[in-house]
N, C-alpha and C positions, 0 to 999 in steps of 0.2 A: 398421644397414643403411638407408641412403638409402631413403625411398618415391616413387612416383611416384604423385606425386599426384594428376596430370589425370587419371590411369585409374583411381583411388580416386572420384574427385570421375563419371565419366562412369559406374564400374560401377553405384558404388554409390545415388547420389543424380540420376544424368539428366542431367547437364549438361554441356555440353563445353568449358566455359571457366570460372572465377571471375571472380565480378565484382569489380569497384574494392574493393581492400584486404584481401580476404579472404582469398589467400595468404599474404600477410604476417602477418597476424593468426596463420596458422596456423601458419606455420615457427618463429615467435617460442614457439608452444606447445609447438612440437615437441619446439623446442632445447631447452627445460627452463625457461624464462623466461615469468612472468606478461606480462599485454598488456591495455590497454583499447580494445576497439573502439567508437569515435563515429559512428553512422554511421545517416543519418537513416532514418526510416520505410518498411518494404519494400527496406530494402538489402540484406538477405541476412546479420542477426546469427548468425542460430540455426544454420548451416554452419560457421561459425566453430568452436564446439563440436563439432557431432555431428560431421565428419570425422576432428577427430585425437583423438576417443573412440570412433570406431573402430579408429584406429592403436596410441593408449597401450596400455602391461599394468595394468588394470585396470580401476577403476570409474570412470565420469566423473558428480558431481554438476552437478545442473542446477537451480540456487534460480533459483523463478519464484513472482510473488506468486498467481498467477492460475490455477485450476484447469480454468477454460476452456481457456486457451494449451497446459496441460498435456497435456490430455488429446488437443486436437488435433494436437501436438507426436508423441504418443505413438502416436497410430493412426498416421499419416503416416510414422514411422519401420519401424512393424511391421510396416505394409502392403510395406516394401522389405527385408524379414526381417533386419530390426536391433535386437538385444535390446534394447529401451527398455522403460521403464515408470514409473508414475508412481505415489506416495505420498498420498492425500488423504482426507477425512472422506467420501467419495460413496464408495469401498473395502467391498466385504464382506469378513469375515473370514477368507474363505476365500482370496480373492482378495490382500488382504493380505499373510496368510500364504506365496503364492506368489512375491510380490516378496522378502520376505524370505530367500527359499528360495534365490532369485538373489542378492540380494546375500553370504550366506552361501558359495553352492557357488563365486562369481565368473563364474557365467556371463551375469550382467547387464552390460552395457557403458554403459546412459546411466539414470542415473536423475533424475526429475521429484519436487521437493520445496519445499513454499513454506520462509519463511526462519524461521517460527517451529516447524518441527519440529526446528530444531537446538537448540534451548530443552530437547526431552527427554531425559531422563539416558540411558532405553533404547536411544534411537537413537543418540545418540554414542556411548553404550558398542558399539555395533553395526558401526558405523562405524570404531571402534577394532579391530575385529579384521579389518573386510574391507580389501583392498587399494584405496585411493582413489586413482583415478592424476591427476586433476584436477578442480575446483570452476569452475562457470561461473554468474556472478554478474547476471543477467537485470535491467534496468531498476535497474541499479547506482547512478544516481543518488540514489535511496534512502538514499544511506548520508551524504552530502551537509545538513550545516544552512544552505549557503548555498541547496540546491535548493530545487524547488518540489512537493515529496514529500517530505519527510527525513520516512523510519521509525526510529525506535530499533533495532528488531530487526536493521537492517542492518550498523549500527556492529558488534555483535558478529558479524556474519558473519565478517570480518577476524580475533578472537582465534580462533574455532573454528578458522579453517582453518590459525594458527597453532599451537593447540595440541595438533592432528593431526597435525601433519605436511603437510598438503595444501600443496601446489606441483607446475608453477604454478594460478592463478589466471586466468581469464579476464571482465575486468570489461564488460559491454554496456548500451550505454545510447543512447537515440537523440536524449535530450533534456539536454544538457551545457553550462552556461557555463565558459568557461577556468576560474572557480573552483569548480567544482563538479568537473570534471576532474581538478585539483590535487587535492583531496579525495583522489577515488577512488586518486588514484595513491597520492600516500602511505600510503593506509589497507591497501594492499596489497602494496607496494612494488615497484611497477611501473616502471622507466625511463623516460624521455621517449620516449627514441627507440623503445620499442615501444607508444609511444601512437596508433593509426592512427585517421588522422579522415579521414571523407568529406566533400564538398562537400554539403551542405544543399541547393543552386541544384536547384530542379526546373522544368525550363522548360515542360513540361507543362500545370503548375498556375497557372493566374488567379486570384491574389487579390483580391477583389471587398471593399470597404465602402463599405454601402448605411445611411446615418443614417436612423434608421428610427424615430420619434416610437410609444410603447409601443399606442397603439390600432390603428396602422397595420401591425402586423409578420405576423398572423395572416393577412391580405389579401395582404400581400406575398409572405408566403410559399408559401401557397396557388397562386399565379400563377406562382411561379419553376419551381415541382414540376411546373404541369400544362405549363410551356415545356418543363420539359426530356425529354432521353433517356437513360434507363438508372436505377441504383442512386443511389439517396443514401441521406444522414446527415444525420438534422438535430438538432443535440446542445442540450440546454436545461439548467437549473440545479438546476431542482426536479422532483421523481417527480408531483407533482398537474402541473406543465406538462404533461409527457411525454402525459400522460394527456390530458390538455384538449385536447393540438394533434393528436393521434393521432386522438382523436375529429373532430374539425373536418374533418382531411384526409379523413377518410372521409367523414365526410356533402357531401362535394364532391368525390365520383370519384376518390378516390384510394386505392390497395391502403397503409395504414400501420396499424404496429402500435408500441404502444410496449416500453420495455424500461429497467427501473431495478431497482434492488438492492430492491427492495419487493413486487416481485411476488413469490409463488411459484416456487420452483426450477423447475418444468415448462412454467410460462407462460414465463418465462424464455429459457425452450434452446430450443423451439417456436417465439419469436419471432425468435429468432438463427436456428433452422436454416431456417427460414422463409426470410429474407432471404437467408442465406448460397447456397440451394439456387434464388434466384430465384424462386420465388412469391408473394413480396413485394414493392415496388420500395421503401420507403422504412421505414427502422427512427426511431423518434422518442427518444431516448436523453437519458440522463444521460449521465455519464465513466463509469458503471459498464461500459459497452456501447464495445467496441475493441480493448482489447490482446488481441495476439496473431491479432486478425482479417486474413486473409488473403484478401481478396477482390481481383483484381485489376481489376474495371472497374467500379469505384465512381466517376460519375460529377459527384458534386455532393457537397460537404460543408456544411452550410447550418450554421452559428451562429446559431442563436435568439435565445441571451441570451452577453451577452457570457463568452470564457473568465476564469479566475483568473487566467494566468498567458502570456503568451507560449511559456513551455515545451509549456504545455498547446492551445494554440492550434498551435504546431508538430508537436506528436504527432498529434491529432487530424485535420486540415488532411492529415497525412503520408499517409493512410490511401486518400486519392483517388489516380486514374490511376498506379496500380502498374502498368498496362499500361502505362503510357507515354504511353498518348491522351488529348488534350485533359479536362482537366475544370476546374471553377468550385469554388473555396471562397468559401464569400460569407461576411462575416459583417457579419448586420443589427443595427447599433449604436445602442444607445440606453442615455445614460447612466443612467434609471433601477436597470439590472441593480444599477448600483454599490452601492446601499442591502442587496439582499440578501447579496451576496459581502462590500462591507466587515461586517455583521453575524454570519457566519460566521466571520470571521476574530477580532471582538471574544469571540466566544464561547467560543471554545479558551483565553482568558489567564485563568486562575484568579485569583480575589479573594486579597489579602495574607493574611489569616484564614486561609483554606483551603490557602494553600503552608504556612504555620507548622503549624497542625495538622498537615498531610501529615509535614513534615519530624519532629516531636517524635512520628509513630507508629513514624518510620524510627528515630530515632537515642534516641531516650530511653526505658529499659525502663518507666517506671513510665506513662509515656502509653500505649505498648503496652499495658499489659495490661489495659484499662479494655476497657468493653462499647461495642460499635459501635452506630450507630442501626438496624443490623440485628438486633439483640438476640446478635451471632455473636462469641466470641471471638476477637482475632487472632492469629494463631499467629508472634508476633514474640519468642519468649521463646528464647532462648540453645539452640543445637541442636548436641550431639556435642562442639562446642569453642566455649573463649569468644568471642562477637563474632558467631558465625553467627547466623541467623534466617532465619528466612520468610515469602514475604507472599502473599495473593491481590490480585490487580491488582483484581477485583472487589468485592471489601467493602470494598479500600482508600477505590473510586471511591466506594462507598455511602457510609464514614466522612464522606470531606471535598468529596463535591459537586465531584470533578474527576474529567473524563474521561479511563476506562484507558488511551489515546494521552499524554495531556499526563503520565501519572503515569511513562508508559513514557521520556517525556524529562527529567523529575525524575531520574530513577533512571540515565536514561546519563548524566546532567552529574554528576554525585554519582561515578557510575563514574571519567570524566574527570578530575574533582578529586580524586580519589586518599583520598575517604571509602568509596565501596563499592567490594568486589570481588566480580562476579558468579560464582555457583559453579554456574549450570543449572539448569532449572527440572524440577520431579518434579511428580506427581500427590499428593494427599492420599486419595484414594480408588480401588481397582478394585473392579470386577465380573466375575464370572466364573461359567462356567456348563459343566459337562464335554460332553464332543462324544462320547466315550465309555466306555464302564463304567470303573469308578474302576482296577477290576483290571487293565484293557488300557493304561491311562494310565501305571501301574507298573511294567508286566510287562519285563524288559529291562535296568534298573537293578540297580544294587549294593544289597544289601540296606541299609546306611546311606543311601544315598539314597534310597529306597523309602519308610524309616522317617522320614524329612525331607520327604519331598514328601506321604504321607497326612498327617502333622501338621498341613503347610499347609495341604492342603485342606479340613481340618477348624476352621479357624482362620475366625474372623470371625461373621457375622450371615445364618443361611441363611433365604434365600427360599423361593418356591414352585420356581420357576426357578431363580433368581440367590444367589449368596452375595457380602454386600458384607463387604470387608475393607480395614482400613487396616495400612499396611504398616507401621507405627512400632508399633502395638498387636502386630502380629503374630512383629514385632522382640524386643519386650521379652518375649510370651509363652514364643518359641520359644527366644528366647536365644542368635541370630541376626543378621549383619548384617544391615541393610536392603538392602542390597543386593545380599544373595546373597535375600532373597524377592524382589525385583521381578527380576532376573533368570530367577529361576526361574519366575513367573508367565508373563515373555514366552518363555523357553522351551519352554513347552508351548503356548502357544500360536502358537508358530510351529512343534510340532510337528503340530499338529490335536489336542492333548486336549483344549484346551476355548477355548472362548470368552473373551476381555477385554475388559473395555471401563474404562478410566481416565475418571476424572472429576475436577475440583476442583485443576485446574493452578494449583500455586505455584510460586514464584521464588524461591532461596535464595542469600543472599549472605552475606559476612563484612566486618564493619566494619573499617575498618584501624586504626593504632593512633593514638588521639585522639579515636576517633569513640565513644566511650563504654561500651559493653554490657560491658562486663570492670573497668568504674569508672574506667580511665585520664582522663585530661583529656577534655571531649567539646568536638566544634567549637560555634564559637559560632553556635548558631540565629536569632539574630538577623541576626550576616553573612552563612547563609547563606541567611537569607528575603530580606532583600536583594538579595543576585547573583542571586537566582530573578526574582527582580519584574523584575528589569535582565533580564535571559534573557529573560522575555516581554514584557517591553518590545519589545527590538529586535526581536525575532519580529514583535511584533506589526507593527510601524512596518515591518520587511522586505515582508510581504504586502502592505500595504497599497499599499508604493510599487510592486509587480509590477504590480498591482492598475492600479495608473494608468499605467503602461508599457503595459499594453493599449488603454487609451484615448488615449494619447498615437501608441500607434501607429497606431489608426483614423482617427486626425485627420491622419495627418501626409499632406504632400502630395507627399510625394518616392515616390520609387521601395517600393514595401511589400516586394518583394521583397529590397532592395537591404538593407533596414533591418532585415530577418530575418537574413541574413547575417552583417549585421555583432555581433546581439545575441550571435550565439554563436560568434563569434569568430571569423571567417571571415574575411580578409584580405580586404578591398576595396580597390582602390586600385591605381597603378599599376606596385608589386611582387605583384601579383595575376595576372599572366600574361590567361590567358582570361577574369579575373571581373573585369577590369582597372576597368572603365566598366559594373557590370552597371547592365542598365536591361532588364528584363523584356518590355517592350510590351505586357504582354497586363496589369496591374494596373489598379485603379483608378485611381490617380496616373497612371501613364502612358496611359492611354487619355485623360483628361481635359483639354476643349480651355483650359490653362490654359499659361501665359509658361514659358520654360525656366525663371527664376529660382523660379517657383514650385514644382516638378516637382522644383529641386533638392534644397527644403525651405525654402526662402529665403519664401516666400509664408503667406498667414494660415491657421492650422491649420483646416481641415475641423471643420465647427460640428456635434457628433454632442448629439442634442436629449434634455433633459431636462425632466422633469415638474416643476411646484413643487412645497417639499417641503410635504408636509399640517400642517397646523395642528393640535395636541393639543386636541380638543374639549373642552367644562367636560362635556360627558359623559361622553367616555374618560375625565375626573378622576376623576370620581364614581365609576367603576368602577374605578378602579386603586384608590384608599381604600378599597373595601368591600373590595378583594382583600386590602390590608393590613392589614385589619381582623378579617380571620381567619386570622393568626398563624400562616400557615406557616413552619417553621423551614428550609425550601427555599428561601423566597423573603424571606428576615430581612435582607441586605443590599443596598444598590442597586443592581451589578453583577448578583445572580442575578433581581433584581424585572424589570432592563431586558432580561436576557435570555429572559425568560419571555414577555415583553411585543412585545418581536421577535419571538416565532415559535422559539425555542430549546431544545432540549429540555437538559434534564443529569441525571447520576443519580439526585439526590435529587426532584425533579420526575417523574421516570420512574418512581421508587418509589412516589413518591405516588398514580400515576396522575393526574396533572395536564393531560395532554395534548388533552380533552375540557372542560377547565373553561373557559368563556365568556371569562376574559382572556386565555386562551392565542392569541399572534398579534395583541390585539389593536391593538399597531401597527408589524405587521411593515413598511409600505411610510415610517417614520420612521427618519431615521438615526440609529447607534447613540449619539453624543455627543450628542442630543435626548431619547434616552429614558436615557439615564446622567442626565442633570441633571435631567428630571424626577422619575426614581425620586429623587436624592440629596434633590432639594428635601420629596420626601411622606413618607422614610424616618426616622422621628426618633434 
């Protein structure tokens, strides 16, 4: 039965019209057909979903990385008596268990879940029994290696929702180049023709770039803040900035607070709801600080330090004049920025050493089973059938001094190439603690089940409180699948007997045939440390050139707007219609009393000022020696000595608690291929 929409859309959500594309978006869901909405910042994604997860029979998932988004996603919806709810570690038990309740009876209609709860066995398995009527896949880009975010986690969002059954799929993303688009579609199997992309063109927004030499930015900005009227953003690179400019704006009349993934959860939300609620005028931020922010008369977006990426410069930049009135994105450029972002970027490529270790803990039993430099064994030993195993991404990181991200894209390419096949990630440990007398926990059941569930409870390591239990021990005690006790654990605890809490998340896979553990032929580790090094090669060499995409775009003298357009694919030109000739006026380039040929792009690039780069002192020598000279096995190659040396943290440095020691940083404002060749030249 046909619905009508506009009076769906006016009952239930306020509005009496859909904006640009979001019908379409929705009829495509309706018809039974996935869709990717492109559609840039403040266009109205998250409508897309939540109307025809009102309409479908059933449940509508909603993968969002962001617990903030979620939760505000979630009042917003409840407040309009629309069963929503959201899934996260900020959850009490109780409250938990009420979501659960909903997705059990089906009287939840939209549920909030970042993308690594689909990793848990319990939840798929949960998922497997409720009715899922559609997946809506939030900042989709993710899933994307030509993006400027590729998560691993995302790539499998695609098998989960095939190996559910879920259809359709709804993919959203506000930040897409045509190949990163592609991606998405294929990963889902989306049609072209329900690919709906919006116009980028906000004629609202002024983009502003001010070359701005690294002593002068703090003055400038200081000045622009106390010109302007209304809300801004002023986004910086590092949490010590955030902090530094935050302070300054204050001690010069200005109401700012900062906000980075460093504070404290409460300092945190206080300085968001702060600004969000108008009490503030000016938040001082990392990228931690945005999505999902829905402020609509954000007046000023100020760039401190340059972004990473054009995408992230678009996202950000997006977040201004949702009302539609005038606002200024400035971004104050100075090429210094370049030295901390390329060293960031240098820091994520794991040393050749440390992929080969990685790979000989994955594929070769007898590396497995050796002692980690966490004194921990790894639990990489053949499980249930030949070829399974399992790993913790943590002791992985500790074994080989690479970061759990980089191990997590190890592990999708491995997927890719047709060595691993992922089989969902479990816990190694629960906790658990009765909610009520053991008898009432009981009382109800079949006497065999009775006789099964005391066993259990009695199974493991009792605390004062807590009894911690591993469910493979529990397995072999009771003589028992594994997974009739983890079932059963979450069963009662989505009934209220008792409390859980999982600890110690692995990831189990099976090797396919060639890759060793069953003694078959194993692949050659050699080739595949290779294709790896090539893998973070390109990565590497990918960032770095977005990296100058930014700078190339600060420079240029043609239209800034014209030139965002075209980056993500937005036909210019004159089968363009309305966008035929865009020329903004309100840009830098365009305000600038410079020759049309220059305005075209035709003229000398805009001179964006850089610092020289500093001289390695015979001091800094002497201290980088005495560092080598006490034999950290953290810091034993030149690649992890220059990253230490930058300002870099990594596992084994973290382990060490290295983070305090006097070389740390000691030359972070040196670029990375300067302090590579210094380390190579002192490391014997």
């Amino acid at each position: 039965m046909p619905h009508d929409l506009h009076a769906v859309l006016e009952r239930s959500f306020g509005h009496a019209t859909f904006r640009a594309g979001q019908e379409q978006v929705i009829q495509s869901l309706l018809a039974g057909r996935s869709a990717l909405a492109l559609f840039p910042t403040g266009a109205g994604k998250s409508l897309c979903y939540q109307l025809p997860g009102l309409l479908l029979d059933g449940l509508t998932i909603v993968i969002s990385p962001l617990i903030a988004l979620m939760k505000d996603q979630v009042e917003s919806l409840q407040s309009r008596g629309i069963a929503a709810a959201r899934l996260d570690s900020s959850l009490s038990p109780a409250e938990a268990a009420g979501v659960y309740d909903g997705i059990r009876s089906g009287t939840l209609k939209l549920l909030y879940i970042a993308p690594e709860r689909l990793m848990s066995e319990q939840f798929v398995a949960r998922l497997a029994r409720a009715r899922v009527a559609m997946m809506a896949v939030d900042e989709a880009h993710c899933i994307s290696e030509w993006g400027h975010n590729f998560r691993p986690e995302y790539l499998r969002l695609a098998h989960v929702a095939k190996d559910l059954g879920i259809s359709p799929v709804l993919a959203l993303t506000a930040t897409a180049t045509p190949a990163v688009a592609a991606d998405i579609r294929r990963a889902f199997g989306i049609a072209e023709a329900d690919h709906v992309q919006n116009s980028f063109l906000r004629p609202n927004l002024a983009y502003r770039v001010t070359p701005c030499a690294d002593r002068d930015r703090l003055r400038l900005l200081t000045s622009r803040l106390q010109e302007q009227q209304g809300p801004a953003i002023v986004y910086v690179t590092l949490q010590k900035t955030a902090e530094d400019v935050a302070s300054h704006l204050r001690k010069n009349g200005l109401e700012a607070l900062a906000y980075h993934a460093g504070l404290p959860d409460e300092q945190r939300h206080d300085a968001q709801d702060a600004f969000m609620g108008g009490r503030v005028d000016t938040i001082v931020a990392t990228i931690a600080f945005g999505m999902g922010i829905d402020k609509a008369d954000i007046r000023g977006v100020y760039h401190y330090n340059l972004p990473k990426t054009l995408e992230n410069y678009a996202q950000e930049t997006g977040r201004a004049g949702r009302d539609g009135q005038h606002s200024v994105c400035e971004l104050l450029a100075c090429a210094d920025d370049r030295i901390v972002l390329d060293n960031f970027t240098y820091g994520d490529t794991p040393t050749p050493q440390a992929l080969r270790q990685l790979l000989e803990e994955l594929l070769s039993p007898a590396a497995a089973q050796h002692e980690s430099p966490t004194k921990r064994q790894h639990k990489l030993q053949p499980k249930r059938q030949p070829g399974e195993f399992d790993i913790s991404l943590y002791e992985l990181a500790q074994a080989t001094d690479i970061r759990p991200l980089v191990i997590e894209t190890v592990l999708t390419h491995l997927e890719l190439a047709g060595v691993l096949r992922p089989l969902g990630s479990f816990y190694a440990t629960y906790q658990f603690r009765l909610l009520r007398p053991e008898s009432a926990v009981l009382a109800g059941h079949t006497p065999e089940r009775q006789a099964f569930l005391q066993r259990l409870l009695h199974c493991g390591k009792r605390g004062t409180k807590w009894t911690t239990l591993d469910p493979d021990d529990a397995a072999a005690e009771l003589a028992e699948p594994r997974d009739r006790i983890v079932k059963a654990l979450g069963w009662l605890a989505d009934s209220g007997g008792l409390e859980l809490r999982p600890s110690g998340s692995r990831q189990r896979y099976r090797l396919n045939s060639g890759a060793g553990h069953d003694g078959s032929e194993r692949h050659d580790l050699d080739e595949l440390t290779r294709s790896m090094q090539k893998l973070f090669a390109v990565r590497e060499a990918r960032d770095l050139e977005r990296l100058q995409g930014v700078l190339d775009f600060a420079g240029d003298r043609g239209c800034l707007t014209r030139r965002l357009l075209q980056y993500f694919g937005e036909v210019v030109g004159p089968q363009a219609g309305d966008a035929a000739d865009v020329r903004c006026g309100g840009c830098t380039s365009c305000d600038d009393a410079e020759p049309a040929s220059a305005k075209a792009g035709g003229g000398v690039p805009r001179e964006i000022p850089a610092s020289n780069v500093p001289a390695i002192t015979a001091e800094q020598t002497a201290a980088i020696e005495s560092l080598i000279a006490e034999g950290r096995a953290s810091l034993s190659t030149p690649r992890q000595l220059a990253r230490f040396l930058g300002g870099l943290t990594s596992p084994a440095t973290t382990r060490e608690r290295l983070g305090r020691h006097a070389a740390f940083g000691l030359l972070a404002r040196v670029p990375f291929a300067n302090l590579l060749a210094q380390a190579e030249s002192l490391v014997g």
